[in-house]
Each structure stands twice: as C-alpha cells, then as structure tokens.
Legacy VTK file of the C-alpha trace (Angstrom):
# vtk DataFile Version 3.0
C-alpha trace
ASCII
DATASET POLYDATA
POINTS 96 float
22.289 -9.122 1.583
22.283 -6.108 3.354
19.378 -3.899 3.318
19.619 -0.562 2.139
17.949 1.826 4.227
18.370 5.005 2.332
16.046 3.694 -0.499
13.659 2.896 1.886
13.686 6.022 3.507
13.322 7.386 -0.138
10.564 4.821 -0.728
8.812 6.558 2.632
9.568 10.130 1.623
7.915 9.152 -1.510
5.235 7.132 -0.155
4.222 10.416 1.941
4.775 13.117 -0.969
2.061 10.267 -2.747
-0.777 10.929 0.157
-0.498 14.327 0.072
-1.017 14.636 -3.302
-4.318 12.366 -3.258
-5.589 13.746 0.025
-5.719 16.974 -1.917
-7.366 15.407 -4.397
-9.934 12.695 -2.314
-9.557 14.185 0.931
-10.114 11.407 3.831
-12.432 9.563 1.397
-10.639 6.340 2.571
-12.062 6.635 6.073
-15.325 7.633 4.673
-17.199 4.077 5.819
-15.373 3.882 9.387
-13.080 1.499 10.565
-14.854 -1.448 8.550
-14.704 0.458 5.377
-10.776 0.891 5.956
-10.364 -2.444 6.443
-12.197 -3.660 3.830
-10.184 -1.378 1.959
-7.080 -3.273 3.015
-8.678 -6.810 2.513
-9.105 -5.810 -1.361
-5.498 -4.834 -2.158
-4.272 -8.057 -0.181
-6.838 -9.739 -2.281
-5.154 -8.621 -5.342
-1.687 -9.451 -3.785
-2.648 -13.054 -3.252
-4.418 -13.235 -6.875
-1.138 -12.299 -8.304
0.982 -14.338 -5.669
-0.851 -17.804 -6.465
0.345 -18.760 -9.543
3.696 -18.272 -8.550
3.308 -20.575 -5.267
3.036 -17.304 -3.467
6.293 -16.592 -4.375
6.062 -12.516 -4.137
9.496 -11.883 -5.722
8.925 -14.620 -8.536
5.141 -13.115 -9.110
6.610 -9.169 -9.179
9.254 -10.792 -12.137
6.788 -12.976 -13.900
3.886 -10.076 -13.647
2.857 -8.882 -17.124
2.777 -5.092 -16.574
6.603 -3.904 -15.175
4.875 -1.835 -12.118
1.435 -3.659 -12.053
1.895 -6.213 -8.866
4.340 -3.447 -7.232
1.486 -0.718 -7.536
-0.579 -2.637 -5.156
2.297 -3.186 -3.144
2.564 0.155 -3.137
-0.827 1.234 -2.654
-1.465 -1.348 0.570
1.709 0.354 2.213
0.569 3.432 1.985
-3.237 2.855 2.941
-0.911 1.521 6.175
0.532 4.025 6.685
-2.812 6.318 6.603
-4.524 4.153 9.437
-1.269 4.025 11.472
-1.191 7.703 11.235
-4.776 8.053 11.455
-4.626 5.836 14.743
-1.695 8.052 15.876
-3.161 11.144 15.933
-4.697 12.961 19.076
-8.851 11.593 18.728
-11.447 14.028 19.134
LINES 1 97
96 0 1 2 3 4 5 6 7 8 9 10 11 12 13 14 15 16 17 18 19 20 21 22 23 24 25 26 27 28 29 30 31 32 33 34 35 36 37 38 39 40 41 42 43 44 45 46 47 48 49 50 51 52 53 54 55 56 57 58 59 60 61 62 63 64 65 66 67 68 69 70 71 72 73 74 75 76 77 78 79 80 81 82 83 84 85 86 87 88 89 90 91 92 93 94 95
C-alpha cells in the first residue's frame, strides 16, 4: 500500500487551520505549567490511546474499528498530533 501524501498534507493543513482556531480561543493555555505541564499534557492523551488500544491487543487499527463512537479513538489521535505539533513549533521558534 502506497501512502497517500496529499491527504496527509490535507490532514496537516487541517491540523493547523484546528490550532489557530483554539489559540484564538485558549491562547497558549497549553504551555501555561512549563515544559512539565506540556508533557503531562501529552502523557494523558497517550493514556487514553493505550486505554482504548488494550482491549484490542494494542491493535490501533482494530481498536479505531471496534471503538464505539465513529471519531472517538481518532479524536485523540488527532488531538496528540496536534499538541505535537505545538511543542515542535513551540521548540522551533527563535527563544527569548
């Protein structure tokens, strides 16, 4: 299987248009707490992942199909890339 890199640059663009919309909203409220407060941040939605993994044998793709809510296991998927991509970005940026 080939991966198809045009929906993931659509999943990016997406992913970005997200961030700005809730930074307008919550501002940097996810760096609030410092570097340990971002990671914890990180731990929780991998918590979730793995709570929602288990039953499956931590079989992600088997867990997203068996998950009771259509978008419920691929919202935190969702919501972990994108706290990623804040820190990256955060990280990237010229410090003061």
């Amino acid at each position: 299987m080939i991966e198809d890199y045009e929906n993931m640059q659509r999943i990016a663009f997406d992913d970005v248009a997200v961030l700005e919309q809730k930074g307008k909203a919550y501002g940097s409220s996810w760096r609030n707490r410092g570097g340990v407060g971002a990671f914890m941040m990180l731990a929780r939605k991998w918590d979730r992942l793995e709570n929602q993994c288990k039953a499956q044998g931590y079989d992600i793709f088997e867990a997203i199909l068996a998950g009771g809510e259509p978008d419920g296991l691929l919202d935190d998927i969702q919501d972990l890339r994108r706290y990623l991509l804040l820190v990256e970005s955060h990280m990237a940026a010229p410090q003061e």
